[in-house]
N, C-alpha and C positions, 0 to 999 in steps of 0.2 A: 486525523479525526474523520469519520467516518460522513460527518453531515458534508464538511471541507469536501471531502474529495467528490462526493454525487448531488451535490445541493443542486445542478442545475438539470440532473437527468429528470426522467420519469419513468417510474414503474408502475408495475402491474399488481396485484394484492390479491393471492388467494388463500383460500383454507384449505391448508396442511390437515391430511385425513389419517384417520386412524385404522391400520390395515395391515396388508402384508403387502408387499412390493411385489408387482405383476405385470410384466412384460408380453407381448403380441410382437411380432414380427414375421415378415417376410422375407424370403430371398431367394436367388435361383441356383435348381442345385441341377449337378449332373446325373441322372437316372439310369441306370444299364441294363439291358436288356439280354437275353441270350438268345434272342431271335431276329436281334433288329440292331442298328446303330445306336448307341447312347442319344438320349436327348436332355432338353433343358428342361425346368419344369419349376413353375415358382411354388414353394411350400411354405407352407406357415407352420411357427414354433410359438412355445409357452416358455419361458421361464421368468428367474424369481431372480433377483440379483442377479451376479453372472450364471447362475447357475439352470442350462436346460433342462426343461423339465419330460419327464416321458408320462405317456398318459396314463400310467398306470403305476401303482406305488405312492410316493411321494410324491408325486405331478397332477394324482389324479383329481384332487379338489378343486385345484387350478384350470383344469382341463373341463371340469365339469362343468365350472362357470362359464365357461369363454365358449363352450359347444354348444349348451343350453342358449346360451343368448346371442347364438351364431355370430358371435364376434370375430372367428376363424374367418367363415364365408366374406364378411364385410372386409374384412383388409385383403384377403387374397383377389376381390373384384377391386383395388384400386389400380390403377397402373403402377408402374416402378416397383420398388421392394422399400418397405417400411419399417420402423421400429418407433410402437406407441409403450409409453411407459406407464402404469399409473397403482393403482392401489384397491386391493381385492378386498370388497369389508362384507360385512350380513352374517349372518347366524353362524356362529363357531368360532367367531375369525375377531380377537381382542374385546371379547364378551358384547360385540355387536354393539357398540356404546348410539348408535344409531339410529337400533331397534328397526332394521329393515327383516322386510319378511321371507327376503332370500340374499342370495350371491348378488355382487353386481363387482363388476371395474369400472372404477373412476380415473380418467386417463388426465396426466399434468405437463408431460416433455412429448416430442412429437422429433423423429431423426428420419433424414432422407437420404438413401445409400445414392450418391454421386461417382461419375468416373473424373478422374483427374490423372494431367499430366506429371511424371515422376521425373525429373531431368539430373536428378543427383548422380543416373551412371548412366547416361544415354537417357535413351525417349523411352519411357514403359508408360501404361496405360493399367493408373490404381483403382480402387474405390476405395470412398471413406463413408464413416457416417456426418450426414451433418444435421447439426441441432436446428430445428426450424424455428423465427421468433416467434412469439405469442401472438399474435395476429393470424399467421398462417397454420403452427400447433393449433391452435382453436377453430380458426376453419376446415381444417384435416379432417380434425376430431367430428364434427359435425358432418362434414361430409362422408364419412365412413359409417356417418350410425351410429357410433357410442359416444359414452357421456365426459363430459368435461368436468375439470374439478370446480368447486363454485367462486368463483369469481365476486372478490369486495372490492374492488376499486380499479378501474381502469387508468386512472391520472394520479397515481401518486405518488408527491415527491416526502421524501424522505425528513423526520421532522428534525427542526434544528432546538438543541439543546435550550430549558429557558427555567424559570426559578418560579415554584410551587408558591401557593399563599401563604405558605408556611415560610417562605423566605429559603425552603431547602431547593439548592440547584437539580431539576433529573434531567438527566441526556438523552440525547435522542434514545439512543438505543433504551433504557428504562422506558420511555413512552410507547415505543414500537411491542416493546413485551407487556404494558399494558392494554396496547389494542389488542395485540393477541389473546389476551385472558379473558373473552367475552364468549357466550352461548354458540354452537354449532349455528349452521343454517343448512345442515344436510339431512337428510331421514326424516325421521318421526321422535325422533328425541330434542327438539329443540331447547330443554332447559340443559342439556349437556354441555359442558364447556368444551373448546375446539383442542383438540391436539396442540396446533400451532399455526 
């Protein structure tokens, strides 16, 4: 049972956006030169699921967003190499159920490229991504500049199963997809119901 197993944690509660999947990241890549030694150089990418995006084609709507609203420059000024995940909505983009007046991303996971020791065949020296908690994803997020996904509850724990005045039992989980069935609190459409 779902309530059984997390009844004493606490979560976070936000609204699930209606978009297309849009990633920002950085990272250091090797550059070459034919007049000089290679160097390092951090660059920033777009893509959409796993999929990189190039700026021009299929990338470029993405590309359009995140240049216009120099989201590019605000992550390539953090230190380290990052990966902000979040969701492209406004005009064109799931009939804008939002009614915002342009592009924007709305960022919800936040990953931070670490080095780590590898000892499985000797000493090597890896990097992984690692997923930052809410707390620090949301300070990231703000600290970079862009926007975060909107946040309903900061303390909430998970409801435990109980019986309607109709005498009929719903479970948690029925409760939890009743809270989710209530108006957006994002854009300018706020009689629109939430994705999730």
């Amino acid at each position: 049972d779902l309530f059984e197993a997390h009844k004493d944690e606490w979560f976070v509660k936000t609204e699930k956006l209606e978009g297309q999947n849009l990633s920002i990241f950085t990272e250091m890549v090797e550059k070459h030169h034919w007049f000089r030694k290679p160097t390092r150089e951090k660059e920033v990418s777009v893509c959409s699921r796993t999929r990189r995006l190039s700026r021009n084609g299929t990338g470029k709507k993405f590309w359009d967003t995140v240049l216009r609203l120099g989201y590019d420059q605000k992550v390539l000024a953090l230190d380290g190499e990052w990966w902000f995940r979040g969701e492209h909505c406004g005009p064109g983009i799931q009939g804008n159920i939002y009614k915002l007046l342009d592009t924007d991303v709305i960022f919800f996971d936040v990953y931070r490229k670490e080095k780590y020791e590898d000892r499985t065949d000797g000493v090597k020296i890896k990097t992984r991504w690692v997923k930052l908690p809410y707390e620090e994803a949301k300070a990231k997020v703000e600290e970079a500049g862009l926007k975060f996904v909107p946040v309903l509850d900061e303390n909430y724990k998970l409801p435990e199963s109980t019986v309607n005045d109709k005498g009929i039992k719903v479970s948690g989980a029925d409760i939890m997809l009743q809270e989710s069935d209530k108006n957006t609190v994002c854009g300018n459409n706020l009689q629109h119901k939430r994705e999730g």
